[in-house]
PAZAPA-4460 file (N, C-alpha, C; in steps of 0.05 Angstrom, whole numbers, plus 32768, in hexadecimal, padded with zeros to 4 digits):
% residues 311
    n_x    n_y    n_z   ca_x   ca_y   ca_z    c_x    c_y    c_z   seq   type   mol
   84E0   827E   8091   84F7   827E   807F   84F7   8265   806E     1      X     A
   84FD   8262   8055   84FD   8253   803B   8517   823B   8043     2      X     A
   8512   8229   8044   852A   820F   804D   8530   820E   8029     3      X     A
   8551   820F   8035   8561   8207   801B   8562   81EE   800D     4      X     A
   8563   81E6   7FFC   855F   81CB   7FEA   8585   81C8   7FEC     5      X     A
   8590   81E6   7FDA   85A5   81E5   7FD8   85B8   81FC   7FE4     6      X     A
   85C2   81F9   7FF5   85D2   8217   7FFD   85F1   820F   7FF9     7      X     A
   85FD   8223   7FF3   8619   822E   7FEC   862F   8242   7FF7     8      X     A
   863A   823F   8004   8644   824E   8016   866A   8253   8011     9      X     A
   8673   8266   8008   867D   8272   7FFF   869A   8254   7FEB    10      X     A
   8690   8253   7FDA   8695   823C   7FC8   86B1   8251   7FB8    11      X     A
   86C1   823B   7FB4   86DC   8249   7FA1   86EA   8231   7F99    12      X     A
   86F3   823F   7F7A   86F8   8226   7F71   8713   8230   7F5D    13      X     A
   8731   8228   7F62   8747   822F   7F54   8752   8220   7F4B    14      X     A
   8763   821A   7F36   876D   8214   7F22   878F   8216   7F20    15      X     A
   879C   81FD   7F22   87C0   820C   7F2A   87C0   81FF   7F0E    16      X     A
   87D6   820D   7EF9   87E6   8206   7EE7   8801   81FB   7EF3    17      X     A
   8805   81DC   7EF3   881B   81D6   7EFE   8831   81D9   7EF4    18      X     A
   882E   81E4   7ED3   884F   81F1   7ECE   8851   8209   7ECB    19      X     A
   8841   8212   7ECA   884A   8234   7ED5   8845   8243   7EEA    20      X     A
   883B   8232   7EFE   882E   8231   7F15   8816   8249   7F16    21      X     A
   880F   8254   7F08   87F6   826C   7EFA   87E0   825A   7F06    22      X     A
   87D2   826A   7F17   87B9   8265   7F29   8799   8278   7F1D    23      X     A
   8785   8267   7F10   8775   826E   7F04   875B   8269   7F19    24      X     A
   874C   827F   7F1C   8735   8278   7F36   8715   8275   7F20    25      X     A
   8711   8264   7F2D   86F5   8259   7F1A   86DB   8270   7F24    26      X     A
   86DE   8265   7F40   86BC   826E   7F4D   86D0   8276   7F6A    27      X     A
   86C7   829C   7F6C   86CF   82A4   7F80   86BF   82AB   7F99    28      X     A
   86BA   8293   7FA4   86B0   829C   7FBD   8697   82A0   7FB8    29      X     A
   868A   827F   7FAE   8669   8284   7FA5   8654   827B   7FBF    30      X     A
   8642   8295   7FC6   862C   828B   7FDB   861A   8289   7FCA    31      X     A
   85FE   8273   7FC5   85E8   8277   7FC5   85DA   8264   7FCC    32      X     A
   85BC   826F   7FD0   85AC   825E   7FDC   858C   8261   7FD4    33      X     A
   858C   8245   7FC9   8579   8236   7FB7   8565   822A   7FC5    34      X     A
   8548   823B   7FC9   8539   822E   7FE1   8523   8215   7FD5    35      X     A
   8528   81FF   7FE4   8510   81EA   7FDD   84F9   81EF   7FD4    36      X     A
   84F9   81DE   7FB8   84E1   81DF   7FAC   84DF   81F4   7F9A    37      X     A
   84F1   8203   7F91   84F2   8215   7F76   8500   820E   7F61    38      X     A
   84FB   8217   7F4A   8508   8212   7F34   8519   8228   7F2D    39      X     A
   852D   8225   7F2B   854A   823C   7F37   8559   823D   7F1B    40      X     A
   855E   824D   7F0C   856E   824A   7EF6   858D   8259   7EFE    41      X     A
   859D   8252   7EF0   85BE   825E   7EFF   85C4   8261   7EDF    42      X     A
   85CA   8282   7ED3   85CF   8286   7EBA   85EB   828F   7EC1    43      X     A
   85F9   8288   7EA5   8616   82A0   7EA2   861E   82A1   7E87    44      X     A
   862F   82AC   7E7C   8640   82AE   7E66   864D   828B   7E6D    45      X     A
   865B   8285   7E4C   866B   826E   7E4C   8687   827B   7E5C    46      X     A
   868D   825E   7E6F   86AA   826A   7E7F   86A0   827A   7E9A    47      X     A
   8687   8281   7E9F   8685   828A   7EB6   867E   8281   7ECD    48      X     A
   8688   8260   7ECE   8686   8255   7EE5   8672   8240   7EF1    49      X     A
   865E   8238   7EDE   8648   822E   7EDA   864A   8211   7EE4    50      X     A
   865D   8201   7ED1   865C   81E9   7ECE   866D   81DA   7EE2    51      X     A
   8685   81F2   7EEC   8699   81F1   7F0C   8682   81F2   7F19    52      X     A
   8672   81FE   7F1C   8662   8200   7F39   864C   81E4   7F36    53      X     A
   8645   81DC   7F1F   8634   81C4   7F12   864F   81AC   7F1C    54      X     A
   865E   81A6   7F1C   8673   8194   7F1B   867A   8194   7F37    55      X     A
   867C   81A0   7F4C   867F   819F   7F63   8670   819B   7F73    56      X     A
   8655   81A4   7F6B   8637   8198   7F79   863E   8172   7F76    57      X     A
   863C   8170   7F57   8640   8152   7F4A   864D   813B   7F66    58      X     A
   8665   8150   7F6F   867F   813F   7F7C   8693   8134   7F65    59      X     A
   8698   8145   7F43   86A9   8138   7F37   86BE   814A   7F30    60      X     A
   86BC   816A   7F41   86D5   8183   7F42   86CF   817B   7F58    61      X     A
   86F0   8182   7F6D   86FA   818A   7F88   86F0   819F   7F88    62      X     A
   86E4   81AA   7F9C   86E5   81C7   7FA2   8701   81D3   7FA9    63      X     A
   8702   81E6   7FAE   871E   81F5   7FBC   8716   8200   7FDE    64      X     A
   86F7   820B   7FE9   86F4   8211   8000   86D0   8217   7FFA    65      X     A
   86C2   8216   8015   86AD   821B   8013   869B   8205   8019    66      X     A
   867F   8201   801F   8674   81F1   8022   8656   81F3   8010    67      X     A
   864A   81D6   800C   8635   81D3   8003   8622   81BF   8016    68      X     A
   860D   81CC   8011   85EF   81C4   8027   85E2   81BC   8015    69      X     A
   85DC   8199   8012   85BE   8191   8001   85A8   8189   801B    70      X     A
   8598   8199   8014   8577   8199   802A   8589   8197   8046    71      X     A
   85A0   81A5   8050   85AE   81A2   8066   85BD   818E   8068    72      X     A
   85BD   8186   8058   85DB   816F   805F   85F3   8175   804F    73      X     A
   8608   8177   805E   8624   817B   8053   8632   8168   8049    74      X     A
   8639   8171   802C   8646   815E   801E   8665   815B   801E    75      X     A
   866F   815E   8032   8689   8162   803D   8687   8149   8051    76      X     A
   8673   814C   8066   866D   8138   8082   865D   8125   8078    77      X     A
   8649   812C   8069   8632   810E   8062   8636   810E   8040    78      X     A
   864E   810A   803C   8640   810C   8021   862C   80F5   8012    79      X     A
   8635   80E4   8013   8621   80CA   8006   8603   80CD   800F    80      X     A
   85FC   80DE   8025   85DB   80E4   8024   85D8   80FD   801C    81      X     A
   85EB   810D   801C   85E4   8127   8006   85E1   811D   7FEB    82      X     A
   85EF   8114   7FDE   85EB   8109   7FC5   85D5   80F9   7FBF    83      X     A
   85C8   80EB   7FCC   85B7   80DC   7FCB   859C   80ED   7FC0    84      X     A
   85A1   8108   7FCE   8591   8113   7FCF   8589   812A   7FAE    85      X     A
   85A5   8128   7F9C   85A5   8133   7F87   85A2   811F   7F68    86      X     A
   8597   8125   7F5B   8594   811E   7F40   85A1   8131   7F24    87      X     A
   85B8   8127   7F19   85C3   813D   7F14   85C3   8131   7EEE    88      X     A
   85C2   814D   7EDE   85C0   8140   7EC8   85D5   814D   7EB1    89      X     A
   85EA   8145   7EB8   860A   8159   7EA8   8607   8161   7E8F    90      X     A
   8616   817A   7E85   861A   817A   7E65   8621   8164   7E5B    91      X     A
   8639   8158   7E60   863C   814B   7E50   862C   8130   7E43    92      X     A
   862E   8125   7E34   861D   8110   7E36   862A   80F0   7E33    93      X     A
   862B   80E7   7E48   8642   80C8   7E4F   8628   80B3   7E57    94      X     A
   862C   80A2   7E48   861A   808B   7E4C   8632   806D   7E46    95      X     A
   8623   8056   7E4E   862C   8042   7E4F   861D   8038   7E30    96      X     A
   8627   8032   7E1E   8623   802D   7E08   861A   8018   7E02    97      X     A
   861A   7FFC   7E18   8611   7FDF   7E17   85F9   7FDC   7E27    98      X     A
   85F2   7FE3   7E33   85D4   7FDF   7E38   85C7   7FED   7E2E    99      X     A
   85A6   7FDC   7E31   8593   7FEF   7E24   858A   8006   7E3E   100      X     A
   8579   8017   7E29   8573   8031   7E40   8563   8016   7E5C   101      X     A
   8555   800B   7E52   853C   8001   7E76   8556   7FFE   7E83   102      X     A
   856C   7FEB   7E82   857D   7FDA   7E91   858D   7FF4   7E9D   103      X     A
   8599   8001   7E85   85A3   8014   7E96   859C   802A   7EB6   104      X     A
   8587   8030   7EA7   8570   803B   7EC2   856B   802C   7ED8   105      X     A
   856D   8014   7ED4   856D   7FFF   7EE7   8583   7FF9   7EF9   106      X     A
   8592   7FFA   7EEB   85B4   7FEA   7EF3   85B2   8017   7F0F   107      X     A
   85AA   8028   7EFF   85B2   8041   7F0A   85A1   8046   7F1F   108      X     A
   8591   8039   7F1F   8578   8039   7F3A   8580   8019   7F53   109      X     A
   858E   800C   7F49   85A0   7FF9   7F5A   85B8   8008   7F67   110      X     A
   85C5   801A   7F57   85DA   801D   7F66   85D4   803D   7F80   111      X     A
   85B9   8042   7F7F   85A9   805A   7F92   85A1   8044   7FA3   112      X     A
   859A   802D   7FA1   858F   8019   7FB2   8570   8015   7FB1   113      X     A
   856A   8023   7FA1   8547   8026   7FA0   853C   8004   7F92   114      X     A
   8531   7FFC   7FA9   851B   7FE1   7FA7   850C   7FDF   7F90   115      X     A
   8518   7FC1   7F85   850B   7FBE   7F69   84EB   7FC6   7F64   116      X     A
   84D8   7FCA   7F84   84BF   7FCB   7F82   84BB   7FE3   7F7E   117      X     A
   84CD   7FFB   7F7F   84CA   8015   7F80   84E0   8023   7F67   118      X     A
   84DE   800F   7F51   84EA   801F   7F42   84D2   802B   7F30   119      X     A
   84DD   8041   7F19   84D3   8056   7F07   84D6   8056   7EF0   120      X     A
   84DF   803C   7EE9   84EF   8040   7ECD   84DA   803B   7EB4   121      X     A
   84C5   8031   7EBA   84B5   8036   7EA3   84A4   8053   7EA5   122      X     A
   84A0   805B   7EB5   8499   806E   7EB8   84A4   8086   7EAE   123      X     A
   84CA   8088   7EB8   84CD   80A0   7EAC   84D2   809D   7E92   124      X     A
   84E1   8087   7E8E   84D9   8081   7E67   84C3   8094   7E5D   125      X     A
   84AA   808B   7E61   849B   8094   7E56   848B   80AF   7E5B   126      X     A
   849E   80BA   7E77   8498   80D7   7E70   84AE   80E6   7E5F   127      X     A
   84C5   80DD   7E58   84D6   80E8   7E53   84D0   80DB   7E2D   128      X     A
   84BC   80D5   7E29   84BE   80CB   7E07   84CE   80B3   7E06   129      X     A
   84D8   809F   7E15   84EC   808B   7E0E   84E4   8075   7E13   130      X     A
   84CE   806C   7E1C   84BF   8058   7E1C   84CA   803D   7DFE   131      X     A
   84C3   8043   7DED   84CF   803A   7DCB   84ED   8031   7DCD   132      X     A
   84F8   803F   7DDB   8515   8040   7DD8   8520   802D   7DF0   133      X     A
   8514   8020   7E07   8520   8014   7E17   8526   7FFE   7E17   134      X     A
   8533   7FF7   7DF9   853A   7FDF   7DF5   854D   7FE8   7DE9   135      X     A
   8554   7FF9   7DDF   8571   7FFD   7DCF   8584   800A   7DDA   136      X     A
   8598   8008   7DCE   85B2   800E   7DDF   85BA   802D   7DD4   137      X     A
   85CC   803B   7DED   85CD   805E   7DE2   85D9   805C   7DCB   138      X     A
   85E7   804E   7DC3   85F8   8052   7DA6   85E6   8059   7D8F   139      X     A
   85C9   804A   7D99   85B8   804F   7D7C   85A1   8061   7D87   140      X     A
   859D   8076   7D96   859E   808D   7D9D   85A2   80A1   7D8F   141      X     A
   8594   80BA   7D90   8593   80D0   7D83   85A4   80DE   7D9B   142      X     A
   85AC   80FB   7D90   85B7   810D   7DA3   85A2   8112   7DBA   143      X     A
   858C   8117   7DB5   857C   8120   7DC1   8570   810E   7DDD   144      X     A
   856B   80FC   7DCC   8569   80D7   7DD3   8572   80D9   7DEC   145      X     A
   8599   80D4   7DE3   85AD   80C8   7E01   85A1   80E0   7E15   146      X     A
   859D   80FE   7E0D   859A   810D   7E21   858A   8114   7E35   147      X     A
   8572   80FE   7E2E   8556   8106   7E38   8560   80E2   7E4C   148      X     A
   8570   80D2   7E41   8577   80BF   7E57   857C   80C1   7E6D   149      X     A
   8596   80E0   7E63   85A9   80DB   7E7C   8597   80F1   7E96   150      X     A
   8584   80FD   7E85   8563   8104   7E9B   855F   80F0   7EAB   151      X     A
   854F   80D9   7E98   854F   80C5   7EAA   8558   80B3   7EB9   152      X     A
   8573   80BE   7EB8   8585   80AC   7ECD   857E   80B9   7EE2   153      X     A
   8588   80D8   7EE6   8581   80E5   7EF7   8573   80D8   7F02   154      X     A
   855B   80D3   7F00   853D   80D5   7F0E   8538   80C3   7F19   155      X     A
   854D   80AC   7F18   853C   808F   7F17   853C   808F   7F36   156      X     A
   854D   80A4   7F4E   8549   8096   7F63   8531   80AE   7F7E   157      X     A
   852C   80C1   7F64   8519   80D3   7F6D   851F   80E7   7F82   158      X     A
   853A   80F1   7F71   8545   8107   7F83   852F   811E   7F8A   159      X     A
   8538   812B   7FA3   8536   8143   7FAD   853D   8163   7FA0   160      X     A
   855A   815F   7F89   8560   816C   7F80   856C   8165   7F70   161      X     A
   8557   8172   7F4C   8566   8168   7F36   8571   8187   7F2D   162      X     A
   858C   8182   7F28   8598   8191   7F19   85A3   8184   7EF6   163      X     A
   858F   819B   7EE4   8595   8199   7ED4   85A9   81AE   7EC3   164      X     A
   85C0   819D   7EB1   85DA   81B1   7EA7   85D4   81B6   7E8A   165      X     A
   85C6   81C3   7E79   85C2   81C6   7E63   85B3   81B4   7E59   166      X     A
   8599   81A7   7E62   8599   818B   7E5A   8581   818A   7E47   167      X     A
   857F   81A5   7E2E   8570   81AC   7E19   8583   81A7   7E03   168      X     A
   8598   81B1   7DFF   85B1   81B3   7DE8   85A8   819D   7DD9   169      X     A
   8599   81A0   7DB9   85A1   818E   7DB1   8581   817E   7DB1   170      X     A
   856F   817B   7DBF   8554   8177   7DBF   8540   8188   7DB2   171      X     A
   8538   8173   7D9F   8521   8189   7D88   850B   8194   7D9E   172      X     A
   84FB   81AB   7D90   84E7   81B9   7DA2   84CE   81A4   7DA9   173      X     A
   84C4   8191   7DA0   84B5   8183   7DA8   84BA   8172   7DC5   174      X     A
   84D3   8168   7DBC   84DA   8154   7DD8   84E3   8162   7DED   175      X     A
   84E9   817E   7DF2   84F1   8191   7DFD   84D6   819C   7E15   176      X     A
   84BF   819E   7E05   84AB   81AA   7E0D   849E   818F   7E1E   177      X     A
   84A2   8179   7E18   84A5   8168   7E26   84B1   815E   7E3E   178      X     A
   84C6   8167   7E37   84D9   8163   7E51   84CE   8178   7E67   179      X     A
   84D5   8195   7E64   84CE   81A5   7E71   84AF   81A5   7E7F   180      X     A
   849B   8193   7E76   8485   8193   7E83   8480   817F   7E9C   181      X     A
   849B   8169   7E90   84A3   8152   7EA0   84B2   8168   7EBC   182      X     A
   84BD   8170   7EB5   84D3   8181   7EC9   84C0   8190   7ED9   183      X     A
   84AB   819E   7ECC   849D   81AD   7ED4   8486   819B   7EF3   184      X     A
   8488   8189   7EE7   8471   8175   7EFD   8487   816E   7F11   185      X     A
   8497   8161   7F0C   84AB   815F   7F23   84B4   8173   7F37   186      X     A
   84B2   8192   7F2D   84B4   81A7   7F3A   849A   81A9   7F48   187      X     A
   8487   81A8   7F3E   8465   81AD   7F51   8467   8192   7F5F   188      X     A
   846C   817B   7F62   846E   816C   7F73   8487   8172   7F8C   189      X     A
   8494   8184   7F8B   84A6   8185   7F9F   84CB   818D   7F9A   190      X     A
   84CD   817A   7F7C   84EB   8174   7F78   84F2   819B   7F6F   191      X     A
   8508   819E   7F7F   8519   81B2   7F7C   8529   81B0   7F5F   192      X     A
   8530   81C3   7F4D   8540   81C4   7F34   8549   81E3   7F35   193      X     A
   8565   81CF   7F2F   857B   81EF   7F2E   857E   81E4   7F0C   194      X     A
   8580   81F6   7EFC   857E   81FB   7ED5   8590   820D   7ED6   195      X     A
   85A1   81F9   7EC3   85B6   8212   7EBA   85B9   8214   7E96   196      X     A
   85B6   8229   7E89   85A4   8222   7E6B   85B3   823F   7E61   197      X     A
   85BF   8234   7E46   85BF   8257   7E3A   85A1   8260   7E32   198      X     A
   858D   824D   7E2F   8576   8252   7E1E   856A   8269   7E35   199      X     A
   856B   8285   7E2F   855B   8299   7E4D   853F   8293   7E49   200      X     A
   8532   8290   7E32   8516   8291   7E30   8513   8278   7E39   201      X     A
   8520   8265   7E3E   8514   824D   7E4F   8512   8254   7E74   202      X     A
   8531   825E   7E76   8530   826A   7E8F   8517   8276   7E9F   203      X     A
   850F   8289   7E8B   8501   829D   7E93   84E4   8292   7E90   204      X     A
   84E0   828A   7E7F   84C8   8275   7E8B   84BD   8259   7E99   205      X     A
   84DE   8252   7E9F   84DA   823D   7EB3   84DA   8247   7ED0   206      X     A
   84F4   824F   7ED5   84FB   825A   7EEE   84EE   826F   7EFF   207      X     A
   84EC   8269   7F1E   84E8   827C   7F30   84F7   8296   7F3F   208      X     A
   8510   8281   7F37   852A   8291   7F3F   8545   828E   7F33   209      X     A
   8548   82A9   7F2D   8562   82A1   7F1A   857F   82B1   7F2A   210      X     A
   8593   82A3   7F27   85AB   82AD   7F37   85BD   82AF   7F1B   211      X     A
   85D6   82C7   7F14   85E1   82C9   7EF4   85F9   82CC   7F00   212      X     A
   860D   82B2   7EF9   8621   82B5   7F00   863C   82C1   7EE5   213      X     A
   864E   82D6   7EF1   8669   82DE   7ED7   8681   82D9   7EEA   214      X     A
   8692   82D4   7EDC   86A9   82D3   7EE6   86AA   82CB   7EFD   215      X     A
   869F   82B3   7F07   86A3   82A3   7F1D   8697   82A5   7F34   216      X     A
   8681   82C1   7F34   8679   82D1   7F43   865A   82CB   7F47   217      X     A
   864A   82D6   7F54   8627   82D5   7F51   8629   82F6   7F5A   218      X     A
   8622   8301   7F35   8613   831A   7F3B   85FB   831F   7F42   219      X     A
   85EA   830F   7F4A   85C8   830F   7F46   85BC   82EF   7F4B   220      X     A
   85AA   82F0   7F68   85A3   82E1   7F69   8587   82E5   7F7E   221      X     A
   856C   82E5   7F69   8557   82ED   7F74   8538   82DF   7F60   222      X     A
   8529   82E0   7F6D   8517   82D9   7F69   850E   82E9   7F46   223      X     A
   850A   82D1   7F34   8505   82E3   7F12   84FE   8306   7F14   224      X     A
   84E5   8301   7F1D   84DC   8314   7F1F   84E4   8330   7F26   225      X     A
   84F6   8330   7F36   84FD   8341   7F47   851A   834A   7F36   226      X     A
   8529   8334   7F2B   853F   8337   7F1D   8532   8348   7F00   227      X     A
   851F   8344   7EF4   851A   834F   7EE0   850C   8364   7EDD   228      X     A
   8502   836D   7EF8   84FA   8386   7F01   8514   839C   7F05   229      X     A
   8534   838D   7F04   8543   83A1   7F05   854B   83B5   7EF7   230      X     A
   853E   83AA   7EDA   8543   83BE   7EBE   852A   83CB   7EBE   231      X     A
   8528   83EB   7EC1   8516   83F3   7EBE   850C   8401   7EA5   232      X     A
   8529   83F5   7E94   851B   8405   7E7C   8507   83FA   7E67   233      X     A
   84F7   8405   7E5C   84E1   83FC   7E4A   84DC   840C   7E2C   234      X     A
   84CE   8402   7E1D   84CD   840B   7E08   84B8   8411   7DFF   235      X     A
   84B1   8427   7DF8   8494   842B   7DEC   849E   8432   7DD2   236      X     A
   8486   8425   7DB8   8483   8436   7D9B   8464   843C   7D94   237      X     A
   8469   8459   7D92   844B   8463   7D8A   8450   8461   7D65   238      X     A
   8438   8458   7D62   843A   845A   7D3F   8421   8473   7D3C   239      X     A
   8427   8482   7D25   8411   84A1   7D20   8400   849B   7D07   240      X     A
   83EC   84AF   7D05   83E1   84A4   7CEE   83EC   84B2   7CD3   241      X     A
   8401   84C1   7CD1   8416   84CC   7CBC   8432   84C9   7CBD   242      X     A
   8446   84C9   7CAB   8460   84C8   7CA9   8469   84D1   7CBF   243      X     A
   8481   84C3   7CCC   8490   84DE   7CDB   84AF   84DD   7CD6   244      X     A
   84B5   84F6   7CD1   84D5   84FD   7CCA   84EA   8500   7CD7   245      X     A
   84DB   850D   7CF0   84F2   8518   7D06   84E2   8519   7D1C   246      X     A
   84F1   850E   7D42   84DA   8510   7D51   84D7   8527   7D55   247      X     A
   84BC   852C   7D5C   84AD   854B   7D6A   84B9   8558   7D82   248      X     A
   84BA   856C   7D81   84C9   8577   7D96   84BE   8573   7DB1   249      X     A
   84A5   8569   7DAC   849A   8566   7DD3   84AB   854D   7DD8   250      X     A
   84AA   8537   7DBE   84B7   8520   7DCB   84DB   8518   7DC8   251      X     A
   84E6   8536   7DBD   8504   853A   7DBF   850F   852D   7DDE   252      X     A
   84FC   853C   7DF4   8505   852F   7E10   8502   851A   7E16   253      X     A
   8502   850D   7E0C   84FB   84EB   7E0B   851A   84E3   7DFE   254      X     A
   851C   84C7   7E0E   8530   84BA   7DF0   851C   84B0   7DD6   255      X     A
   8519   84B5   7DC3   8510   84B9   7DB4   851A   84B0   7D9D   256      X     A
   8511   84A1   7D89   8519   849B   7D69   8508   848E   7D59   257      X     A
   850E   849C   7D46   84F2   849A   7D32   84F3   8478   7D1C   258      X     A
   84DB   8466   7D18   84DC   844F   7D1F   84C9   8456   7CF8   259      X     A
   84D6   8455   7CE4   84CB   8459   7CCA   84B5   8448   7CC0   260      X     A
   84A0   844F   7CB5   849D   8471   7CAA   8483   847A   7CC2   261      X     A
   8477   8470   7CDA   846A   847B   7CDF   8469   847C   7CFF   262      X     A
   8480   8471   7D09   848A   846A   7D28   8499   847D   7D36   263      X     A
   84A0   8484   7D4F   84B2   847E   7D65   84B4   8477   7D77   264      X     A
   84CB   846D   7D7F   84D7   8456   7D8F   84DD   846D   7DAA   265      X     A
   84CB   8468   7DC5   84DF   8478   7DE0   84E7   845C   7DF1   266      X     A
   84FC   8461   7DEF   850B   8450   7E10   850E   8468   7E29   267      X     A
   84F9   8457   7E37   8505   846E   7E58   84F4   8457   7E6D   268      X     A
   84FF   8464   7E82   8502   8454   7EA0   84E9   8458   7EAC   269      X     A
   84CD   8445   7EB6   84B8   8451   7EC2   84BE   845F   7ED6   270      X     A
   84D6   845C   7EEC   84D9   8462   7F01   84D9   8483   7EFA   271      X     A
   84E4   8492   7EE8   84EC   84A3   7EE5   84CD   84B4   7ED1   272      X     A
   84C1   84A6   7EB6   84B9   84B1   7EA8   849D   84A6   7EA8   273      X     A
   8482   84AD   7EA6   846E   8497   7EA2   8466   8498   7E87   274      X     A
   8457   8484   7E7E   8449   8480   7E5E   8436   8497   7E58   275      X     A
   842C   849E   7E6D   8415   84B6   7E6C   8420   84CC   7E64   276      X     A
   843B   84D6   7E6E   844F   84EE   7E6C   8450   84EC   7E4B   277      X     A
   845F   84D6   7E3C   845F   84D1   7E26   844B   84D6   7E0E   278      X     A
   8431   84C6   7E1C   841A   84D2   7E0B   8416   84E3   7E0A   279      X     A
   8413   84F7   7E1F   840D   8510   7E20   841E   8522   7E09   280      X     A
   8437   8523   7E08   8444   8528   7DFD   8443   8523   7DD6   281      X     A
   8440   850E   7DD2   843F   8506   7DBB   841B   8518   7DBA   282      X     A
   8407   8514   7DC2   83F0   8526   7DBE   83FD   8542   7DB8   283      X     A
   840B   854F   7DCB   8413   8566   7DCB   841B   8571   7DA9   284      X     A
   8424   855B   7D9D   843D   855C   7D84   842C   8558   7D6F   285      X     A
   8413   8558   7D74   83FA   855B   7D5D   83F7   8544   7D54   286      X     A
   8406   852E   7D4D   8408   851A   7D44   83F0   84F9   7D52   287      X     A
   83E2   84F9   7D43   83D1   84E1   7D40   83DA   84C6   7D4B   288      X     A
   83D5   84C0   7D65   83E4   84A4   7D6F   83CC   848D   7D5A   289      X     A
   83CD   8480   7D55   83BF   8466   7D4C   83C2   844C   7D55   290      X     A
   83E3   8445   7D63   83E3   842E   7D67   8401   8433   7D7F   291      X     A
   8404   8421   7D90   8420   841F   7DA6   841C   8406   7DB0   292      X     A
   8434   8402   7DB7   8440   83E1   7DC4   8451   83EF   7DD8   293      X     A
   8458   83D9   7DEF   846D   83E0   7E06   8477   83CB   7E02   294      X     A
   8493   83C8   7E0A   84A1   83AF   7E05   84B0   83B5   7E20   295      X     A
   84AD   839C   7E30   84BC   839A   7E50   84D0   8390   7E4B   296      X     A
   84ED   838F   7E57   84FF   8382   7E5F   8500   8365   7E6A   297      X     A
   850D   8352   7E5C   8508   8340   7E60   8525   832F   7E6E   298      X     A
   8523   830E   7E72   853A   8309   7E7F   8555   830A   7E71   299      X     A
   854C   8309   7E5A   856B   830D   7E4B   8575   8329   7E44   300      X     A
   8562   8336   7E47   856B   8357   7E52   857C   8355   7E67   301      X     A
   8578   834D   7E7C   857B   834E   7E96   8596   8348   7E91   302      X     A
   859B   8330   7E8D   85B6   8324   7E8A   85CC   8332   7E78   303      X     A
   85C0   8338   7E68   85DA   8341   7E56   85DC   8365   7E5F   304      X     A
   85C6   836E   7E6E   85D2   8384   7E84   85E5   837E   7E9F   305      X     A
   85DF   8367   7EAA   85F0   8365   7EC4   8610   8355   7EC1   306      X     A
   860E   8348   7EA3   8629   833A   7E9B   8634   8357   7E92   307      X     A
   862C   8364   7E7F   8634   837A   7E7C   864A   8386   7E8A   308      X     A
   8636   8392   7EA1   8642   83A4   7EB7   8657   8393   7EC0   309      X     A
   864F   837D   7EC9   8667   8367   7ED6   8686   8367   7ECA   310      X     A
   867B   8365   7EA5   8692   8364   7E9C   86A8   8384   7EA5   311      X     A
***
């Protein structure tokens, strides 16, 4: 069995309006469990609970009931060595505006307790592109800049588990592809990362496992692969070597639609229909195949099917 980095056990999180006393529930009764050493992405719609469940890991929301396990330690009974154990990197972006980035990373790797002989701070500088910059202070900082800092705050004391909260927003594609390769080595060395990102195409090619939380809930939480194997629908377009006007009656039983001036488009389910059935069929209809593509379902398929239904 897979030892958890992070486990979750039925987590809830409510909201009292103290003048109308109207009770709003954040996260109802969230289990999941995030096994060491994967790169775990946690998607949702805005408002579905993301940054409550990001903020309570933190220790900077109360929970309302439930418990959390970092690598087995409870952050209820131990917390100060659970934490120890996380590197967390928030939306928002809050920096101390008077030091420069080195000092800062410094002053942030003093207060983890990590021995001046075992600090990182030139190092992650300069995986993180900021090497140049560790003499100036965040004020004179780019957006991008403070946010790839507050990375390296994270890191300075070499957590076990970095959770990152959107921490692309706002970073051009170059320093991005950077980062992620940095993230990426830290994951093949060991460090666990829970990603929480509207970007799906980052998801889906970073992550091993993705869990999609709506309305406070976890509809889905499974290994990529397996989650994106849930849509089985697919797309084939055959292109012919003449016009076509209307589909052919062999491929009427198909979902079927004609893709101008020399295409059509079938959506259907392998489980149910195979590609061979199809060809056959289009042969049947006299018509000259010349060229076809399949197009698979991908993770942002997935999602905007299971928020869907959810909704």
């Amino acid at each position: 069995m897979t030892e958890s980095a992070l486990r979750i056990e039925g987590l809830q999180k409510t909201y009292r309006n103290s003048r109308t006393g109207d009770v709003k529930t954040a996260l109802k009764g969230i289990d999941l469990d995030i096994p060491r050493g994967s790169f775990f992405g946690l998607l949702g719609p805005n408002g579905a609970g993301k940054s409550t469940l990001i903020n309570i890991i933190a220790d900077v929301t109360v929970k309302t009931a439930g418990k959390i396990f970092i690598n087995g330690l409870d952050m209820d009974t131990q917390k100060q060595a659970a934490k120890r154990q996380l590197g967390i990197v928030p939306q928002e972006v809050v920096l101390d505006p008077f030091f420069p980035v080195n000092e800062m990373l410094e002053y942030q790797a003093g207060y983890y307790g990590v021995p001046k002989a075992k600090r990182r701070t030139a190092e992650i500088l300069e995986k993180l592109a900021l090497s140049d910059k560790a003499h100036l202070n965040s004020r004179r900082l780019s957006g991008g800049m403070k946010r790839r800092v507050l990375i390296a705050k994270a890191l300075v004391h070499s957590p076990s588990v970095l959770i990152l909260d959107e921490p692309t927003a706002g970073v051009d594609v170059d320093l991005r592809i950077r980062l992620w390769n940095y993230v990426r080595e830290l994951n093949r060395q060991g460090t666990t990362v829970l990603l929480t990102t509207h970007y799906l195409e980052e998801a889906e090619t970073l992550c091993d496992h993705i869990a999609i939380i709506n309305h406070g809930e976890i509809i889905a939480s499974e290994e990529k692969s397996s989650l994106i194997g849930r849509l089985d629908e697919k797309l084939l377009t055959l292109r012919f070597s003449q016009p076509v006007t209307e589909v052919p009656a062999a491929l009427a039983k198909f979902d079927a639609s004609i893709v101008p001036p020399t295409g059509i488009q079938i959506r259907y389910h392998a489980r149910e229909v195979s590609v061979g059935a199809i060809l056959q069929a289009a042969t049947q209809s006299g018509l000259e195949i010349v060229d076809l593509s399949s197009q698979e379902p991908d993770l942002e398929d997935v999602f905007r099917h299971l928020t869907r239904d959810a909704a």
